[in-house]
Each structure stands twice: as C-alpha cells, then as structure tokens.
C-alpha positions in Angstrom: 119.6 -33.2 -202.5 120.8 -36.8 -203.3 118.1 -38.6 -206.1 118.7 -41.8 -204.2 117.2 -41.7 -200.8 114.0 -39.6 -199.7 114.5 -36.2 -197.6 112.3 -35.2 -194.7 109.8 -33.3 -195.1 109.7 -32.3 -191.6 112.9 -30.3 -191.7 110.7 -27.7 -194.2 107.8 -26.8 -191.6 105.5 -24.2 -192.0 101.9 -23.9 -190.9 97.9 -22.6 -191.7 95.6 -22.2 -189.2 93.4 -21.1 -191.7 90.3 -24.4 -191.6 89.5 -25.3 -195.2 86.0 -24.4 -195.6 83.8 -21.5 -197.1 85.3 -18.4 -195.7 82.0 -16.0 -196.0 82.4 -12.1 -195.1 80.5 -9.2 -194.9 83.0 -7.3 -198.1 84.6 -3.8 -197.0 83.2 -0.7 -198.7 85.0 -0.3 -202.5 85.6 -2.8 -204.9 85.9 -6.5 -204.1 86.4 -9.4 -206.3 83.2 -10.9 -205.1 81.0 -7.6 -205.7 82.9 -6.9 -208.9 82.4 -10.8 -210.6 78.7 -10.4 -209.1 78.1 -7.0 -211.3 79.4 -7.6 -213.5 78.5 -11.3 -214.6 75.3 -11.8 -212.9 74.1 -13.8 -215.3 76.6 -17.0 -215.1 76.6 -16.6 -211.3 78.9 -20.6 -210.4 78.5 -21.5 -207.0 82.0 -21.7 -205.2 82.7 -25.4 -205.7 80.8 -26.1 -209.0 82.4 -22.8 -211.8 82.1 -24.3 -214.8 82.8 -22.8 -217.7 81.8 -24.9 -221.0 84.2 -25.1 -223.5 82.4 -23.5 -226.4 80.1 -20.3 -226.6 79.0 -17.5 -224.1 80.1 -19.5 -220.9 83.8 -20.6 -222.3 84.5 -16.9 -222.9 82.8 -16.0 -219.6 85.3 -18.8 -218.0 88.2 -17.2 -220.1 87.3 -13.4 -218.4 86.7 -15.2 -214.8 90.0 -16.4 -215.4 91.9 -12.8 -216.1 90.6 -11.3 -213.3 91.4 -13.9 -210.9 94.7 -13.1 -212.3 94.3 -9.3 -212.4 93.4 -9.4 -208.4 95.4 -12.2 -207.2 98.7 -10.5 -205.2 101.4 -13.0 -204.7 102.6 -10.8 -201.6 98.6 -10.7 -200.2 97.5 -13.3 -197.7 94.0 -14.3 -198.0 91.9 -13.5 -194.4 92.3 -16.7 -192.3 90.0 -17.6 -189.2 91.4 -18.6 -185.7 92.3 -21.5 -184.8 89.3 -22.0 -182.3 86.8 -21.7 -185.8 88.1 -24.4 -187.7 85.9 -27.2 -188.3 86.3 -30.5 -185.6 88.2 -33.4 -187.7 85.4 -35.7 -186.9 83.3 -33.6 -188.9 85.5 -32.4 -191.4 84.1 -33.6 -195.2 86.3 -36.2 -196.7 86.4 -36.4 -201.0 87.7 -38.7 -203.0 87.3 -40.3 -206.7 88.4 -44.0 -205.7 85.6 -46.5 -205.4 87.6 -47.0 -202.0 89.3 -44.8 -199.6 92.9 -44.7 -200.9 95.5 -45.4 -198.6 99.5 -44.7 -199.1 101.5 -47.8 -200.5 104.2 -48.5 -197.8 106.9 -47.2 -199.9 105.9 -43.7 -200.5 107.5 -40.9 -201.6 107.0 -37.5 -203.0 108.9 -36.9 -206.7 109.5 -33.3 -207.4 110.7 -33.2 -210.6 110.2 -31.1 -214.2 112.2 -28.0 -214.9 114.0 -27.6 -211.2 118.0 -28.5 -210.8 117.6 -31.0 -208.6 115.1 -33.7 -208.7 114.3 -35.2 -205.4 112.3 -37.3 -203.5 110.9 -36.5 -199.7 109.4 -38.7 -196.6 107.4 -38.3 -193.9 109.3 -38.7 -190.8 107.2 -37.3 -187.6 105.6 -34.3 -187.4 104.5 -31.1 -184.9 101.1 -30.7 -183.4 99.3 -27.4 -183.9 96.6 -26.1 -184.8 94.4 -26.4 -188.1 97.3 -27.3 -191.0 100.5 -28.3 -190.6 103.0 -29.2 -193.4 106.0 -27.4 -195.4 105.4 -24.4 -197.4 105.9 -25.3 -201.3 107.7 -22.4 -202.1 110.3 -24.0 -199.2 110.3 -27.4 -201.6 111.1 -25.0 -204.9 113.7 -23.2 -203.3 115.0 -27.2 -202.1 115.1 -28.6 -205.7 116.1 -25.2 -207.6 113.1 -24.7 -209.8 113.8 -23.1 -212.8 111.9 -19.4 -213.2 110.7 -20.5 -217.2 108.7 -23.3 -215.0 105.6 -21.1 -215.3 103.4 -23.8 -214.1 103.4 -26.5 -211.4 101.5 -29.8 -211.8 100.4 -32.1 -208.9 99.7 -35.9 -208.9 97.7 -38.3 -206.5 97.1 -41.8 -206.3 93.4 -41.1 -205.4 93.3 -42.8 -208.9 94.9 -40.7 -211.3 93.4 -37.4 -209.8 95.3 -34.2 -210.4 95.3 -30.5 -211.2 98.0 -27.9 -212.1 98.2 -23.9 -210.9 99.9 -20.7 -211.8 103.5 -20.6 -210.5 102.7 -17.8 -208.1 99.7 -19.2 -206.6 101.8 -22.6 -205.7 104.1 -21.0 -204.6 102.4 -18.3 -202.3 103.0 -18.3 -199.0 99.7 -19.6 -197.9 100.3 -22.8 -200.5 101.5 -25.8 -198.4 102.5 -29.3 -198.3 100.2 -30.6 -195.0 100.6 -33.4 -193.1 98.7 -32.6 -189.9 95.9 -31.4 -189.0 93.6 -29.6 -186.3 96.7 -31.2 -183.7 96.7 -34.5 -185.6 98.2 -36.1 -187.9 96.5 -36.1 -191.5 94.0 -39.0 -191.8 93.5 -41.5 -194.9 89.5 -39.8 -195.4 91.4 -36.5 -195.3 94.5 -36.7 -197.8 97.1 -38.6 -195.9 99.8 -39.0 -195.7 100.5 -35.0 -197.7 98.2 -33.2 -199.2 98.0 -29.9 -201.2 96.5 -26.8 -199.0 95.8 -23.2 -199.8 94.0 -19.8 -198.7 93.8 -18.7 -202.0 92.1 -21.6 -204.1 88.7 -23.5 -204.4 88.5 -26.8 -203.0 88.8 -28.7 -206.2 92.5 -27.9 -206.6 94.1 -28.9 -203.7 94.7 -32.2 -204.7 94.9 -35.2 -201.8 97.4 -38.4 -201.5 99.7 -36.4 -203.5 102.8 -38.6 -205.1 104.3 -36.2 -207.4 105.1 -32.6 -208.4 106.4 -30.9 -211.3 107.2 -27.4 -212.5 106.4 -27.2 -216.1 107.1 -24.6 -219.0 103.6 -25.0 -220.5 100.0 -25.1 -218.4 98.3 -28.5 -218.7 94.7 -29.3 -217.2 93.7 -31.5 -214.3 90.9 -33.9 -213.4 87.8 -31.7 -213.1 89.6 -29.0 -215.2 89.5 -31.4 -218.3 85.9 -31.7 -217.9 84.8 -27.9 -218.1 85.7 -26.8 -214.6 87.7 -23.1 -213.9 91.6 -23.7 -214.7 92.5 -21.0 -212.3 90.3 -21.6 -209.6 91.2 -18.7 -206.8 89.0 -17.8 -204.0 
C-alpha cells in the first residue's frame, strides 16, 4: 500500500454482534477461568473494570499470576460467547467514556497510521460504511496481514486523540478474530460519545483496553504500558 494517500478501510469489513457490556453466565460444570481466579485468589477479588494490581508487595505479584493465567487460558483459535444481536444495549443508552475535559471529536484530516515493525507502513480512511447489527468495522488481523507485520512484533500499541489515551496488547489477542477496527454500530454509524470515527473492539478484553478515537497503531518488539496500565491497572486485561 502506497505511504502517500490513505486506503479505505471499508474494503477490510468484518463484523461483532457481540454488544460491549458485562457478559454474565451461569459457568458450565469443570473448571472456568472465573471459578478458578475466584478459588484461588479470593482474597484480591478486582471487580471487572477496576483489577488493579499495585506495583509493589502481595497485590503486584498477585497482578503478575492474574496475568499468566490470562495467558495460560486465553486460545487464539477460541471465540469468546457473544449475545444476539436483539441483546445488545440501545445506542441511546449505551455508556460513553472519555478522559478529555470535552467530548473529542476527529480533526477533518484524519487518518489511521499503522506503522512499527510491519513492511509496509500505511495510512487508512473512512469512506462509507455497512449497516448491521451491534459492531461493524475491519478485523485487525485483516490490517496486519495489509501492512505485513513482522512475526518478532510481539506486541501492538494503540493511540487516541482522546488526549493522549492509549493501551498496548499481546499480539494474539489483537490480532484474534474477535479484535476489530469498528466504525458502526447497532445499524449506525459510530458516534463522537462512542469512539468515532474507529475505535478498538473485542470479545476477549476488559473495557479499559479498547481504546476510542484511535489515530495510530504499531506492532512493537518489546511490550510498553498504556494510560490506566501506567497507573497500577492489569497489563493483560482479558475477560
């Protein structure tokens, strides 16, 4: 793909219906993550959206065993369960986040930049769109594949202009097949209060690291931190 002008992200599609809110189960019989982090570290029990794990002492090596598990259970090939279409939460009262002091809107020349350890540095545009259901966007591993990430890129980093905000993940979670680009929503396209105009979306990770208004992607050789990761909160993340 040609540095110079942006490419359309609309030629990459894929889809989620899968609504991005708490997905609560009764577990099958045997072991699940949930029952198995609730057994066996009952006492630094983190609420979904708020696992911290301080930097120093008991709870910093609790984080760093949270964290191998996640890994030791998390199947690049798995799809997490996903909710029909006719569950997901109405847009008008779909929860909106942001760490601006205003709602951040795109500047009229945006882009995406892909860049880091991939062949081909690129930059993409938003140029129409489908309506379906729940998400709609481009699957990342479609936008790896696009700009020839390299396989020593063990990490990929994501960048906002939801002033400075960012995170980074695990190769194989970005690039699972439930990990996408989305631009439209619930039959819409994305709004400004939810991420517009492309934001990060997956099945398999906790709200905090699907990272809104995003400007920029790389795949790096070495893990680096993110917003709320820098200040004590789970690197990994997974649901």
């Amino acid at each position: 793909m040609p540095n110079g002008s942006p490419s359309n992200l609309s030629d990459l599609e894929a889809r989620s219906d899968q609504p991005e809110r708490a997905k609560e189960r009764t577990p099958a019989a045997g072991l699940t993550r949930r029952r198995l982090l609730a057994t066996v570290a009952a006492s630094s029990v983190l609420a979904a959206c708020e696992r911290v794990a301080v930097r120093s002492g008991f709870l910093a090596g609790m984080g760093r065993w949270n964290e191998r598990v996640d890994r030791f259970l998390f199947a690049s090939e798995r799809l997490a369960p996903e909710l029909s279409a006719a569950e997901a939460t109405p847009t008008s009262a779909f929860p909106s986040y942001f760490i601006s002091e205003t709602m951040p809107f795109a500047p009229t020349d945006w882009v995406l930049k892909v860049g880091g350890l991939v062949a081909r540095p690129a930059m993409f545009s938003l140029e129409g769109w489908s309506a379906v259901a729940a998400w709609h966007g481009v699957r990342l591993q479609e936008i790896a594949v696009a700009v020839g990430a390299d396989p020593r890129a063990h990490y990929v980093e994501f960048r906002s202009f939801d002033a400075g905000y960012w995170s980074s993940w695990d190769r194989d979670s970005a690039l699972h097949k439930q990990t996408i680009l989305a631009y439209g929503m619930n039959g819409e396209e994305l709004r400004a209060d939810h991420g517009a105009p492309l934001r990060l979306y997956s099945a398999v990770k906790l709200g905090y690291k699907m990272v809104k208004y995003l400007t920029e992607i790389n795949f790096l050789p070495e893990r680096s931190g993110g917003y709320w990761e820098d200040q004590g909160y789970e690197w990994f993340g997974g649901v």
